[in-house]
PDB file as gemmi writes it, atoms N, CA and C in Angstrom:
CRYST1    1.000    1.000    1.000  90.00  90.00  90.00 P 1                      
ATOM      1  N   UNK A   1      25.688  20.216 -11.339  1.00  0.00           N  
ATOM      2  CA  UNK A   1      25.289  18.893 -11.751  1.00  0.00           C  
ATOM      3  C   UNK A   1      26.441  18.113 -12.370  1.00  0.00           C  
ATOM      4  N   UNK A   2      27.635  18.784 -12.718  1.00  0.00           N  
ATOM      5  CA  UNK A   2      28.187  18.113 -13.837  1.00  0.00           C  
ATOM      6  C   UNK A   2      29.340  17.182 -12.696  1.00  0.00           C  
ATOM      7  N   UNK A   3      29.515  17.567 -11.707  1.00  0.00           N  
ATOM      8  CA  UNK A   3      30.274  16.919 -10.436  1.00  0.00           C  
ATOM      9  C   UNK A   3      29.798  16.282  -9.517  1.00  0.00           C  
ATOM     10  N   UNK A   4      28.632  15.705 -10.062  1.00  0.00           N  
ATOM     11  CA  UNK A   4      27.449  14.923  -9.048  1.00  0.00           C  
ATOM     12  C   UNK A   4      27.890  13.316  -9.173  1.00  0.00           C  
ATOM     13  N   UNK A   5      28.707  12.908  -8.327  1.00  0.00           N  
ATOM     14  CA  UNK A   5      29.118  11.451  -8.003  1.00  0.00           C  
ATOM     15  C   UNK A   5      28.279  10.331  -7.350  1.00  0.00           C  
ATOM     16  N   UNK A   6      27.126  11.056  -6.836  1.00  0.00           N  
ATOM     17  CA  UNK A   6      26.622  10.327  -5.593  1.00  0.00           C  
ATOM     18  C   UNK A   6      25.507   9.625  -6.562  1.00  0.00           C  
ATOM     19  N   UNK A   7      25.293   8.306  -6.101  1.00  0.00           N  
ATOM     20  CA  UNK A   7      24.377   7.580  -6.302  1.00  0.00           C  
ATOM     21  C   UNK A   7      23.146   7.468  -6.242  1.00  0.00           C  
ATOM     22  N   UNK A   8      22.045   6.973  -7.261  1.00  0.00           N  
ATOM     23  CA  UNK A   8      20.658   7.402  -6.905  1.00  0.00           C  
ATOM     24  C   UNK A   8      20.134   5.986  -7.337  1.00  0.00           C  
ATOM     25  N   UNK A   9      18.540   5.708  -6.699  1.00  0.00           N  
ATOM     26  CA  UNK A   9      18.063   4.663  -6.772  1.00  0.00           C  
ATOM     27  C   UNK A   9      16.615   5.266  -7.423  1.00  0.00           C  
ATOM     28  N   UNK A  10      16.402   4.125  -7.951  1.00  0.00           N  
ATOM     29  CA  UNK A  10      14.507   4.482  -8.700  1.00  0.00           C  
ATOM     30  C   UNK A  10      13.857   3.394  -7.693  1.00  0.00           C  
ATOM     31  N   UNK A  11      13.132   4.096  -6.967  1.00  0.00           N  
ATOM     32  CA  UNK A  11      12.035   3.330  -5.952  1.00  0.00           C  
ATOM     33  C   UNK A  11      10.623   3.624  -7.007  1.00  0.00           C  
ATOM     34  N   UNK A  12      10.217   2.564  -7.139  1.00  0.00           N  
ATOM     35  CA  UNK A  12       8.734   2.413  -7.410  1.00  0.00           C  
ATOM     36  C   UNK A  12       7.538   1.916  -6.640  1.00  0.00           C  
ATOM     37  N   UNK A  13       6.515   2.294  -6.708  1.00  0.00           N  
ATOM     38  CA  UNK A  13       5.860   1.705  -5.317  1.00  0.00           C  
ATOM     39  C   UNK A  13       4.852   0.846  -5.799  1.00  0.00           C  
ATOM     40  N   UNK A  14       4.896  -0.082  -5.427  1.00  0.00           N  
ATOM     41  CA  UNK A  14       4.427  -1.338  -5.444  1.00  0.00           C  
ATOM     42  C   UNK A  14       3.352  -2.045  -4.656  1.00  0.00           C  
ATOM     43  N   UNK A  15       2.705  -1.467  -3.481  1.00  0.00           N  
ATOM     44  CA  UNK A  15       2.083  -1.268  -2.555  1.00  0.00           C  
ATOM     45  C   UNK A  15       1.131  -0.531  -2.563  1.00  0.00           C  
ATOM     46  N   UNK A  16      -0.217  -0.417  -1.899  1.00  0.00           N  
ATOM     47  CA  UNK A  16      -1.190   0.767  -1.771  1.00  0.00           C  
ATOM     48  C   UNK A  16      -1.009   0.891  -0.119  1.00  0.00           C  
ATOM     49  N   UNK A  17      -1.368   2.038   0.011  1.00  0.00           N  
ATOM     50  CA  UNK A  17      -1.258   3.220   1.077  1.00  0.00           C  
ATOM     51  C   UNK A  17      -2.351   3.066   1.642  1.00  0.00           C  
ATOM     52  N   UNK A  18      -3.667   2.635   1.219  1.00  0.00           N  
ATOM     53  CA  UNK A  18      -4.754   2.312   1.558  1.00  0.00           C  
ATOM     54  C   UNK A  18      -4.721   1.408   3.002  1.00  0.00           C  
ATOM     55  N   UNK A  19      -5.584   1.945   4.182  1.00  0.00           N  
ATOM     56  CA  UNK A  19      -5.166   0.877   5.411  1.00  0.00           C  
ATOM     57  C   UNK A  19      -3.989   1.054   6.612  1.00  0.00           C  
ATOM     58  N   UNK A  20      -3.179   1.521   5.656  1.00  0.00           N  
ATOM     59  CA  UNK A  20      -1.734   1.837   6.154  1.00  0.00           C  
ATOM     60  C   UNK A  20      -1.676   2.964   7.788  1.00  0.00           C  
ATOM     61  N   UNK A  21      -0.631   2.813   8.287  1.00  0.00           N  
ATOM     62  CA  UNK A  21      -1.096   3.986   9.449  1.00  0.00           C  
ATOM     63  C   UNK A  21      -0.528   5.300   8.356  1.00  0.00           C  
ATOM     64  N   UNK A  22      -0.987   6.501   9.600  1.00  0.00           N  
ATOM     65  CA  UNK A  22      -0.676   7.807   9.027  1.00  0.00           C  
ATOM     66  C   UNK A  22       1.104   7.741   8.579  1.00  0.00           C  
ATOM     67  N   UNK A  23       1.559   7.275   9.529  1.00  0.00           N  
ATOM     68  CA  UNK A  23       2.724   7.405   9.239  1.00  0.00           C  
ATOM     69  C   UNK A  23       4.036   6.886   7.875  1.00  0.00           C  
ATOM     70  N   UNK A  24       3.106   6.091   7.226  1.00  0.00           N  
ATOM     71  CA  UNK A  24       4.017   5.305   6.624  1.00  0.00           C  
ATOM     72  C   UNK A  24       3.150   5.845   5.428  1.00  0.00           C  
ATOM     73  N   UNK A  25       1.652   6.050   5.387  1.00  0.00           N  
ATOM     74  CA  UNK A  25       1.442   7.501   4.057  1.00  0.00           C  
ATOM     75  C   UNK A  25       1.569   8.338   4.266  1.00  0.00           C  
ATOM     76  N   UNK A  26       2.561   9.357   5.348  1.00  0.00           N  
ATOM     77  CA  UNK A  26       3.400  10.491   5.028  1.00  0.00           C  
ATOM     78  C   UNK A  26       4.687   9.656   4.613  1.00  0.00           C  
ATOM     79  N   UNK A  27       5.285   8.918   4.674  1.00  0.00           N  
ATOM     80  CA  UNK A  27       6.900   8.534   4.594  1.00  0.00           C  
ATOM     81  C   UNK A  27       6.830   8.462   2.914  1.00  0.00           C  
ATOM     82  N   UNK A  28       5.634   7.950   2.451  1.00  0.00           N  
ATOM     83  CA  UNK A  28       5.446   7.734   0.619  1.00  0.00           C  
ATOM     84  C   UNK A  28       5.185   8.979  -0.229  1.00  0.00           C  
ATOM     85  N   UNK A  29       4.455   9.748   0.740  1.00  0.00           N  
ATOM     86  CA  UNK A  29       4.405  11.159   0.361  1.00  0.00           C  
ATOM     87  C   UNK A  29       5.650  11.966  -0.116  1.00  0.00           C  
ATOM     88  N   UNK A  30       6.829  11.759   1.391  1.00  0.00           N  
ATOM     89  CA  UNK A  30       7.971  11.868   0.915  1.00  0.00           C  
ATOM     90  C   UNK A  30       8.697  11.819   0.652  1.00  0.00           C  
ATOM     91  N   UNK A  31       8.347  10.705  -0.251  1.00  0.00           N  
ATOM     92  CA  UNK A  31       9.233   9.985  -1.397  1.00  0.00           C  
ATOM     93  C   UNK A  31       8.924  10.603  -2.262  1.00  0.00           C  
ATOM     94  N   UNK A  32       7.639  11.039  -2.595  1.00  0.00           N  
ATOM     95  CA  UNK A  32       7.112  11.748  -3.949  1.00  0.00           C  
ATOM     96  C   UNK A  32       6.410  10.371  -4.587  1.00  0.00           C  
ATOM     97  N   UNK A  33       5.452   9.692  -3.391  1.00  0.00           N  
ATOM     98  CA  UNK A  33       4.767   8.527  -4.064  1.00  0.00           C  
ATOM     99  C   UNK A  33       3.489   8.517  -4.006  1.00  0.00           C  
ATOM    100  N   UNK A  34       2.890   8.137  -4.396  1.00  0.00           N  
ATOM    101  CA  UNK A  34       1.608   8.326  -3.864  1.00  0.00           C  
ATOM    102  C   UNK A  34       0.183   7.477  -4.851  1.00  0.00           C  
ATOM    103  N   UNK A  35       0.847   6.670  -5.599  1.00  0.00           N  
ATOM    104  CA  UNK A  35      -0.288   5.847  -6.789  1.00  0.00           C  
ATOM    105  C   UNK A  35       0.433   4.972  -6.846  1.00  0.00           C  
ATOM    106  N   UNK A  36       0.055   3.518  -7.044  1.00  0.00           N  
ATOM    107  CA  UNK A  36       0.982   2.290  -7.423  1.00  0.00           C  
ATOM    108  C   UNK A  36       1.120   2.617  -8.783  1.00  0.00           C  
ATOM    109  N   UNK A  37       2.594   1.984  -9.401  1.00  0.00           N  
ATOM    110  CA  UNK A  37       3.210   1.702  -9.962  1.00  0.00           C  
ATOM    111  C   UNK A  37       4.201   3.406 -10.418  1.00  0.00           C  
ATOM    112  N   UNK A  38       4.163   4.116  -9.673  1.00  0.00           N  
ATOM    113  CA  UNK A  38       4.601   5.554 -10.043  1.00  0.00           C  
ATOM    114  C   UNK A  38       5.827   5.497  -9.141  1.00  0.00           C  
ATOM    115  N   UNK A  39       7.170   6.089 -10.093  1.00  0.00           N  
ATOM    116  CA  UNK A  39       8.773   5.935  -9.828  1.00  0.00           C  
ATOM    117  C   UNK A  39       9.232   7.105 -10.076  1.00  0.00           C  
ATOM    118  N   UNK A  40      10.316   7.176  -9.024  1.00  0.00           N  
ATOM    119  CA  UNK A  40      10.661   8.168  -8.983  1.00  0.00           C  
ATOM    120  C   UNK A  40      12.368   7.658  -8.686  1.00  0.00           C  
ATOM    121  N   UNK A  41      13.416   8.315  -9.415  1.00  0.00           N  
ATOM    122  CA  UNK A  41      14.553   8.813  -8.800  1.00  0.00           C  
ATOM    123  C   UNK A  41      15.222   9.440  -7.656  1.00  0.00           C  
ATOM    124  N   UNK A  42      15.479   8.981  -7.158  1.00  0.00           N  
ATOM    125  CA  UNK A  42      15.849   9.708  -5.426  1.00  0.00           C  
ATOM    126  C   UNK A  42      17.778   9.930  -5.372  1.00  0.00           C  
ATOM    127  N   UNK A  43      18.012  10.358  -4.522  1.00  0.00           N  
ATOM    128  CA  UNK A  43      19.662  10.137  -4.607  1.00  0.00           C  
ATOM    129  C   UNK A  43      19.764   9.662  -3.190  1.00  0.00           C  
ATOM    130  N   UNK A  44      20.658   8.417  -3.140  1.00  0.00           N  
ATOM    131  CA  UNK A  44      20.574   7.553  -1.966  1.00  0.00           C  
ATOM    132  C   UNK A  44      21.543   8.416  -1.272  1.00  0.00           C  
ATOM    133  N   UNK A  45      20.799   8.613   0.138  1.00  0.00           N  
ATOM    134  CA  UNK A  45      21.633   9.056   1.513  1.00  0.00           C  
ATOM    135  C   UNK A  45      20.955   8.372   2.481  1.00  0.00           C  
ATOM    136  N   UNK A  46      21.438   8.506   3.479  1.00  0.00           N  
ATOM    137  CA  UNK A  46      20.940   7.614   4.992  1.00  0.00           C  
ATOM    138  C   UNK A  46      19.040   8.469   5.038  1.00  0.00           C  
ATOM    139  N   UNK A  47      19.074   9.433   4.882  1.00  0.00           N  
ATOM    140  CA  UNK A  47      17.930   9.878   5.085  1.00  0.00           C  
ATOM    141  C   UNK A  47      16.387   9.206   4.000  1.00  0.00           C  
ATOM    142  N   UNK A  48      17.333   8.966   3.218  1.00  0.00           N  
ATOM    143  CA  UNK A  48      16.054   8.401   2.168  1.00  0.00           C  
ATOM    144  C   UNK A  48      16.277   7.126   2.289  1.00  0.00           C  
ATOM    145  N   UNK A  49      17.040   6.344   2.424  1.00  0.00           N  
ATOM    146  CA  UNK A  49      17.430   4.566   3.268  1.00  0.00           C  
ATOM    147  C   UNK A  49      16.597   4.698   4.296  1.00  0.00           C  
ATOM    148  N   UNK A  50      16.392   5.281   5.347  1.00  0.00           N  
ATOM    149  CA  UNK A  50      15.589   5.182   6.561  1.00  0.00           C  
ATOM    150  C   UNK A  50      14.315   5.340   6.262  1.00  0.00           C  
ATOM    151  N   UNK A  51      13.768   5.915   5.293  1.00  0.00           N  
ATOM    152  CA  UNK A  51      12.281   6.222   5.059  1.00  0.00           C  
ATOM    153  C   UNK A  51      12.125   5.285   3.960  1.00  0.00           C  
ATOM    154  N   UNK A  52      12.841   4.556   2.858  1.00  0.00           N  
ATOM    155  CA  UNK A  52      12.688   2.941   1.877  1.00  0.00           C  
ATOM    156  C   UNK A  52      12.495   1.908   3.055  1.00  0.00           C  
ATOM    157  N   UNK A  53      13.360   2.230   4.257  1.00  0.00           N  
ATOM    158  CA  UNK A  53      13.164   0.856   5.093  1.00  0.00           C  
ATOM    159  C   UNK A  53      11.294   0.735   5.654  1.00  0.00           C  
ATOM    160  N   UNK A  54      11.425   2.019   6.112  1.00  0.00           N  
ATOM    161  CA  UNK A  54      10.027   2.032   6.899  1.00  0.00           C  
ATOM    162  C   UNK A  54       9.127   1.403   6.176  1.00  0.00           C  
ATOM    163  N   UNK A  55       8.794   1.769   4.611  1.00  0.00           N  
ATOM    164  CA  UNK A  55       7.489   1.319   3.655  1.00  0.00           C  
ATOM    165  C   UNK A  55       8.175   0.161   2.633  1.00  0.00           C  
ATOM    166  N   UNK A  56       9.311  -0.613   3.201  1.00  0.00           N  
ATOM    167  CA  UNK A  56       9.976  -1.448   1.994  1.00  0.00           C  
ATOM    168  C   UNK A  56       8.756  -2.210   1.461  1.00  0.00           C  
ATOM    169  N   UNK A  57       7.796  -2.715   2.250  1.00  0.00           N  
ATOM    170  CA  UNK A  57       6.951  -3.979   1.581  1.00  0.00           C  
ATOM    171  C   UNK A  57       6.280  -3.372   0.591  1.00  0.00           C  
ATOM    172  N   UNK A  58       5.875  -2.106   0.662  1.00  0.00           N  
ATOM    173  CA  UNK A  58       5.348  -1.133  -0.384  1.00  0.00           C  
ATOM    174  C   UNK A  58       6.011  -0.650  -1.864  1.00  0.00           C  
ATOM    175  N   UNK A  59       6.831  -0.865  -1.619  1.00  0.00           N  
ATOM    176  CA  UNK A  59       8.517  -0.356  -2.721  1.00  0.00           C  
ATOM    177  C   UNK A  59       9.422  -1.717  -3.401  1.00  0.00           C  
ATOM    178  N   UNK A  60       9.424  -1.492  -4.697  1.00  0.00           N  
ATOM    179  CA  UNK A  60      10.215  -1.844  -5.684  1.00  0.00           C  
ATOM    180  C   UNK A  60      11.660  -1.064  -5.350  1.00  0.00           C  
ATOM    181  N   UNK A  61      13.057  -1.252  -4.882  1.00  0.00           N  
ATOM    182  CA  UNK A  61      13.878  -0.520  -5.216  1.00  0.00           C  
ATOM    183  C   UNK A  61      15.104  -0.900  -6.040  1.00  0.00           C  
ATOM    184  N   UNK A  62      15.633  -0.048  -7.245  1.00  0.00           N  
ATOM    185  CA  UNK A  62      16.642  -0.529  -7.612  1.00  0.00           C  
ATOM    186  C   UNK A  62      17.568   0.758  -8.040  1.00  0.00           C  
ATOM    187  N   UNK A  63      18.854   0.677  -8.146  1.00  0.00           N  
ATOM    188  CA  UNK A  63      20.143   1.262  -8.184  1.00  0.00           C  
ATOM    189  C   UNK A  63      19.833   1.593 -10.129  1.00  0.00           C  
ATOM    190  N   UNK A  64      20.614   3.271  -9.785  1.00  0.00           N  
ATOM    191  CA  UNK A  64      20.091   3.733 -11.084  1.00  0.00           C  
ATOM    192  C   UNK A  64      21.629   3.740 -11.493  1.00  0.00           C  
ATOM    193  N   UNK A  65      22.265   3.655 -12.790  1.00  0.00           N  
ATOM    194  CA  UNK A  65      23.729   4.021 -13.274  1.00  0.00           C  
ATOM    195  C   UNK A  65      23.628   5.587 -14.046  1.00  0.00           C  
TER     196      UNK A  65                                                      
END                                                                             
């Protein structure tokens, strides 16, 4: 941990899942989302960018220091 450079974002979700197709309440799932207003820390890589894009209208995201 003590050499950990890489950047992380706090996505909060902002959105209900309710309605939604299957796919985009598994993508919140794995985010570790799953109730509005519940945030979580992620560490930004292309893999977690591609799954914020899919549910963005659902998601609060901002850059953690």
């Amino acid at each position: 941990m003590g050499g950990n450079n890489r950047k992380q974002l706090r996505i909060t979700q902002t959105g209900s899942g309710i309605g939604r197709p299957k796919d985009q309440k598994a993508t919140l799932v794995g985010l570790g989302l799953n109730k509005l207003n519940r945030s979580r820390v992620v560490e930004d890589s292309p893999s977690v960018r591609g799954m914020i894009n899919k549910v963005q209208h659902l998601l609060h995201v901002e850059a953690v220091k």
